[in-house]
C-alpha positions as CSV (number, residue, x, y, z in Angstrom):
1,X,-8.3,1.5,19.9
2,X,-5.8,3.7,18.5
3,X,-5.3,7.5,19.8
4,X,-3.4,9.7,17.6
5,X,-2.5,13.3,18.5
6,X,-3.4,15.7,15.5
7,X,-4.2,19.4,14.5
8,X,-6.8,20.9,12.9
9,X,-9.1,19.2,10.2
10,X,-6.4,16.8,8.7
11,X,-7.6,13.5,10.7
12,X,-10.9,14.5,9.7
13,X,-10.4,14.8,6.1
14,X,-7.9,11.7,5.7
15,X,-11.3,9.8,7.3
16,X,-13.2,11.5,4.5
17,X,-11.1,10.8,1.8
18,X,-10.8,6.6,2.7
19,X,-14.3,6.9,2.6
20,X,-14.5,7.6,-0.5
21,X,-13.3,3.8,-1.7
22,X,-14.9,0.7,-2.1
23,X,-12.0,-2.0,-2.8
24,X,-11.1,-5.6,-1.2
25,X,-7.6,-4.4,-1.4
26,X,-8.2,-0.9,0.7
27,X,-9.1,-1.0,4.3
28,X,-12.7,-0.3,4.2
29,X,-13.8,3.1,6.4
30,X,-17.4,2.5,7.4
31,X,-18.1,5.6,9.3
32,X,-17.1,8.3,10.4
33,X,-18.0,10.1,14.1
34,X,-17.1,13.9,14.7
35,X,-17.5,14.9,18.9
36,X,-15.9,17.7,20.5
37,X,-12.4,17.9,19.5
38,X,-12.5,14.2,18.4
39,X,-12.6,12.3,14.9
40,X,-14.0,8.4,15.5
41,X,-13.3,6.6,12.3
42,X,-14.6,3.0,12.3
43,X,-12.4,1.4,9.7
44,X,-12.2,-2.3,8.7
45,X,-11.2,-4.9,11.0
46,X,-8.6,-6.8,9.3
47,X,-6.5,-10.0,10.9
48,X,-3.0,-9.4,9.1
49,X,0.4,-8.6,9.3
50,X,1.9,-5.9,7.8
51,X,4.3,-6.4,4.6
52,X,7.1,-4.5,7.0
53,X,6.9,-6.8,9.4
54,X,6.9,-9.8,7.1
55,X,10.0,-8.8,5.8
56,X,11.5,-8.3,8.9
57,X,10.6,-11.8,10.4
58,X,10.9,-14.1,7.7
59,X,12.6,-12.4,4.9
60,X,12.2,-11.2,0.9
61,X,8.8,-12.6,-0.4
62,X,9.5,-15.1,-3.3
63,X,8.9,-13.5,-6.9
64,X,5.7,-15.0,-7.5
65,X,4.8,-14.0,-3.8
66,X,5.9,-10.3,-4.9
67,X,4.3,-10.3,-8.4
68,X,0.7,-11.9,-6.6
69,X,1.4,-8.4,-4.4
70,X,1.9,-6.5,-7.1
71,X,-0.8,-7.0,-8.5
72,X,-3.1,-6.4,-5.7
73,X,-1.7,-3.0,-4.6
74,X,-2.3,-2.3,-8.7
75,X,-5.6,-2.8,-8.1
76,X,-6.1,-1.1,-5.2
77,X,-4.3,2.0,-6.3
78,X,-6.3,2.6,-9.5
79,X,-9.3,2.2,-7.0
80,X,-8.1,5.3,-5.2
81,X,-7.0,6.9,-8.5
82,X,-10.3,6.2,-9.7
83,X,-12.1,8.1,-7.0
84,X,-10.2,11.4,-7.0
85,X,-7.3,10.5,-4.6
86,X,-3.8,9.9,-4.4
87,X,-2.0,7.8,-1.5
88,X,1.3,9.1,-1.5
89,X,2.6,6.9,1.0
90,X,2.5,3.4,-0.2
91,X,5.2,1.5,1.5
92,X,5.6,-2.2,3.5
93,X,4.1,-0.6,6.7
94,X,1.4,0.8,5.0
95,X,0.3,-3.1,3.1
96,X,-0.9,-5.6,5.2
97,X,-1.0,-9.3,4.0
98,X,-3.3,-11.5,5.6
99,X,-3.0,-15.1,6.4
100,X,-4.2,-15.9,2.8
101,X,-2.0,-13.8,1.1
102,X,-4.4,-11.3,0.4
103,X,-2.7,-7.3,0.3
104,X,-4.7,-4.6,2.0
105,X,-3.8,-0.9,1.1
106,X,-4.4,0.9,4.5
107,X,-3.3,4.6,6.2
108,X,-4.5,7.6,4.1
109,X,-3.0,10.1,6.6
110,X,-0.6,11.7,3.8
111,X,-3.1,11.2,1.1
112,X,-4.9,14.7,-1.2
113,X,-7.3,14.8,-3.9
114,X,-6.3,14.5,-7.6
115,X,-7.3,18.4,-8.2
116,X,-4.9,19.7,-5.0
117,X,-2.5,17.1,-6.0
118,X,-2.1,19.2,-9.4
119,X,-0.6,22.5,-7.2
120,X,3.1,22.1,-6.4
121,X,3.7,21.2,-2.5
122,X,4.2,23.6,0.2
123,X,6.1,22.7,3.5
124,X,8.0,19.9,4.3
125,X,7.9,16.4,2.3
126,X,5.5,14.2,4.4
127,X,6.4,10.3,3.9
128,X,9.1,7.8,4.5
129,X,12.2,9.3,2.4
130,X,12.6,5.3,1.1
131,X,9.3,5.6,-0.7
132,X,9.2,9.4,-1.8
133,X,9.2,9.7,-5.5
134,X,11.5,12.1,-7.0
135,X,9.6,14.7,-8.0
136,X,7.9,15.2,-4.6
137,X,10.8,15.8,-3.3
138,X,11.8,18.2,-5.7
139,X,8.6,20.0,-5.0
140,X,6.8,19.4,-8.2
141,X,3.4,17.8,-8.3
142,X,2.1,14.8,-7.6
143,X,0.3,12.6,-10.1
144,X,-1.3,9.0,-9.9
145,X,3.0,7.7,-11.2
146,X,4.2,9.1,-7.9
147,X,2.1,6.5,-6.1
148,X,3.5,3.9,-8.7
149,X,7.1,5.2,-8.2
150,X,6.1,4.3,-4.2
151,X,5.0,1.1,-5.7
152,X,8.1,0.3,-7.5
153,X,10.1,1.0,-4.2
154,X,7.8,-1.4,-2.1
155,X,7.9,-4.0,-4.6
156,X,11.8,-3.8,-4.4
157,X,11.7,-4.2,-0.6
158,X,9.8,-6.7,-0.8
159,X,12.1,-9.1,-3.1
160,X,15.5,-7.6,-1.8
161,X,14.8,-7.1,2.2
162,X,15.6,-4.1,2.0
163,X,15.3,-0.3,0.2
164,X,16.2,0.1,-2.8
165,X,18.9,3.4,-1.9
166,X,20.8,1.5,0.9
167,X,20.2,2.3,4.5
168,X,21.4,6.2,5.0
169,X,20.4,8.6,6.1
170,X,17.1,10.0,5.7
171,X,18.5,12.9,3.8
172,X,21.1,10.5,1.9
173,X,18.2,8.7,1.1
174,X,16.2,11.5,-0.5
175,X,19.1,12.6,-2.4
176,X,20.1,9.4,-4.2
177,X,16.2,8.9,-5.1
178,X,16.6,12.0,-7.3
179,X,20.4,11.4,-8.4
180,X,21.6,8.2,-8.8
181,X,20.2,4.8,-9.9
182,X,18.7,1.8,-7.5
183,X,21.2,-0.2,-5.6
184,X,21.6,-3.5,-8.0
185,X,19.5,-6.2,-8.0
186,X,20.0,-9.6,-6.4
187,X,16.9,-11.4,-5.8
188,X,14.2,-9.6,-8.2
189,X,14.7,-12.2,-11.2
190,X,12.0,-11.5,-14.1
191,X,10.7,-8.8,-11.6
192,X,13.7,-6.3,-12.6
193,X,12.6,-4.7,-15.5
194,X,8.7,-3.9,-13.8
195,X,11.0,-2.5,-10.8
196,X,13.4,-0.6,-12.7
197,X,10.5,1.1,-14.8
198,X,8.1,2.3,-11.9
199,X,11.6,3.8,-10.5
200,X,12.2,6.1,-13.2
201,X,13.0,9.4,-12.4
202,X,11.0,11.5,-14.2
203,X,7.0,10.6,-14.1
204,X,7.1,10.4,-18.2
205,X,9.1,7.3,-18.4
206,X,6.9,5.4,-15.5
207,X,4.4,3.4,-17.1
208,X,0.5,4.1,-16.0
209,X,-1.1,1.7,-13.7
210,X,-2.5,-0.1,-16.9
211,X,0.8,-0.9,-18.3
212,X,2.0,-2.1,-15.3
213,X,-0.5,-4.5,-14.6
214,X,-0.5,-5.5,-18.0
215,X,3.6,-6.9,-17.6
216,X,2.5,-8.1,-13.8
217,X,-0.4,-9.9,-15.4
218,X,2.4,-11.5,-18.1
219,X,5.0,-12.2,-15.4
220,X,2.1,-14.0,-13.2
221,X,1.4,-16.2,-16.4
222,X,5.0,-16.8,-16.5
223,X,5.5,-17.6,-12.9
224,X,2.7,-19.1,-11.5
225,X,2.1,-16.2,-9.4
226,X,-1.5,-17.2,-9.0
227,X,-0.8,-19.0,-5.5
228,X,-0.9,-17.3,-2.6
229,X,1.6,-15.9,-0.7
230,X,1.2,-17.6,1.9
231,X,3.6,-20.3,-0.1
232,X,6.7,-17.6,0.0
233,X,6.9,-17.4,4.1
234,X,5.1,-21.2,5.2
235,X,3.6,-21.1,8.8
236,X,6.2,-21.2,11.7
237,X,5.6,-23.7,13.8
238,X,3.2,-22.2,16.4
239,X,0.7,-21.1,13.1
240,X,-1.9,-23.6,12.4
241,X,-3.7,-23.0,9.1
242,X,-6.8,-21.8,9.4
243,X,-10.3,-22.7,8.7
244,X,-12.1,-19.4,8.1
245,X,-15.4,-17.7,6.7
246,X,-16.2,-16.6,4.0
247,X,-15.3,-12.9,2.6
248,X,-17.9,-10.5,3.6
249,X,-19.2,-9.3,-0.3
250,X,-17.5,-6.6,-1.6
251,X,-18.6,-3.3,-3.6
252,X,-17.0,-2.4,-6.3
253,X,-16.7,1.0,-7.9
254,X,-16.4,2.4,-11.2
255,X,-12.6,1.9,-12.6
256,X,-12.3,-0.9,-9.8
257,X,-12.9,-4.0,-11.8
258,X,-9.5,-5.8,-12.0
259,X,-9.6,-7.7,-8.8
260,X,-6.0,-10.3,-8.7
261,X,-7.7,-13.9,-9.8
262,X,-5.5,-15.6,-7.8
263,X,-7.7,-14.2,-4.5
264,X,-8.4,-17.2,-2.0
265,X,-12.5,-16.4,-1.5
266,X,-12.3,-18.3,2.2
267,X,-9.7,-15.2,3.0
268,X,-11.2,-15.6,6.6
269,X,-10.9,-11.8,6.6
270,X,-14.5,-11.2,8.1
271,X,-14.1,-7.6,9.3
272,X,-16.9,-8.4,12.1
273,X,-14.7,-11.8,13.5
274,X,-11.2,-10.9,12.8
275,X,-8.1,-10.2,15.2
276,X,-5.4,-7.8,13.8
277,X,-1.8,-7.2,14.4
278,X,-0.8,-4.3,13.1
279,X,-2.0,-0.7,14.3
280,X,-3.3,0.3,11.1
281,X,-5.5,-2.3,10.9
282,X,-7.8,-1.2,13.9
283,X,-11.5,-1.3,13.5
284,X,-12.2,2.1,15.4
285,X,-9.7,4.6,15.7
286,X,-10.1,7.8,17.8
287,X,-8.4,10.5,16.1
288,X,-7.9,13.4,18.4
289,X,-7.8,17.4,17.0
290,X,-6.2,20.1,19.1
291,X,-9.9,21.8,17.1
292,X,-12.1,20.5,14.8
């Protein structure tokens, strides 16, 4: 169980708005619970690492590994699209890759609606400056490309090990997402150019989540990227492969159809059976409001 401090109706809402999807690539939110002053969300139970903490153990994920990724954040953010939200905070911490290889979009805690997302921001940008598309942080509005431009920044960390604006500050950071290129490539391959064009600056030159599934989809073709991740970071010693269940059937809503072939069906992610390690990936967390 997870406690996290918050005001007002914003953990409330951010449980609302997960609710909304239906995906095997988003952490599934199966109820919601409102007591005096406190928001119970019973979310998905998912055994699973995080894509941070991947990195940061074993190192960049192979192309294929990335593309196979790629592909499965893709689908899950045109879930979300399709029901009237944006993330706004995709990143490593917020993926989480089970044993299988299969991505799970989690943490809606910075997410709005499409129709709010329209209005420019007020306040402060909310969000890991490494992943913060330009134009939020020049206080424009947010459409479905700034979660691809987030995207495009994961899918860089993920091949390079690291961001793709160096490691300043967090300030530094915002500025050279709005001024100046991506640090070079070194490890991306055929992956580049997909990279390079969810990082454009301006939300125009981005292409829609369509196009760039369509050039993931070609690349997988390419480069086998089918198999499962689990073939970029092979078991450490001390982790046996395991011999799970079946996936739990999934619902799929309307827009929500490309699910990534290569998907292992024995994922072993039962959300009744599974362990987790990674906070998001709690099955009930307590969300408490200083009023709700």
């Amino acid at each position: 169980v997870k406690e996290l401090l918050a005001a007002g109706r914003a953990p409330l809402r951010e449980a609302r708005l997960a609710a909304r999807l239906a995906h095997p690539h988003v952490a599934a939110v199966h109820d919601v619970v409102v007591t005096t002053g406190t928001v119970w969300v019973v979310q998905q139970l998912v055994r699973a690492r995080s894509l941070a903490a991947l990195i940061e153990d074993r190192g960049p994920l192979s192309v294929p590994a990335a593309i196979r990724l790629g592909r499965q954040v893709l689908a899950a953010l045109r879930a979300v699209h399709a029901a009237g939200v944006l993330h706004l905070d995709v990143k490593p911490g917020n993926i989480l890759v089970t044993p299988r290889g299969r991505a799970v979009l989690t943490d809606f805690g910075v997410s709005t609606t499409l129709a709010e997302a329209g209005d420019p921001p007020s306040g402060a940008v909310r969000g890991t400056p490494a992943y913060v598309a330009p134009e939020r942080i020049l206080g424009e509005p947010s459409t479905e490309k700034t979660d691809l431009w987030s995207l495009g920044a994961t899918l860089y960390c993920a091949v390079e090990g690291r961001g793709p604006f160096g490691a300043g500050t967090g300030a530094a950071t915002l500025w050279a997402a709005v001024n100046r290129p991506p640090d070079p490539f070194r490890l991306a391959g055929a992956l580049a150019p997909v990279i390079s064009g969810l990082l454009a600056k301006d939300p125009a030159d981005r292409p829609d989540a369509v196009e760039a599934l369509a050039r993931l989809d070609r690349l997988a073709a390419l480069c086998g990227a089918a198999s499962g991740m689990e073939d970029a970071h092979p078991a450490g010693p001390d982790e046996e492969p395991q011999d799970d269940q079946d996936d739990p059937p999934q619902q799929l809503t309307a827009g929500q159809d490309h699910v990534d072939p290569g998907d292992d069906e024995n994922d072993g992610d039962d959300p009744q059976q599974s362990t987790h390690e990674t906070p998001t990936a709690l099955g009930v967390t307590r969300l408490t409001e200083a009023a709700v």
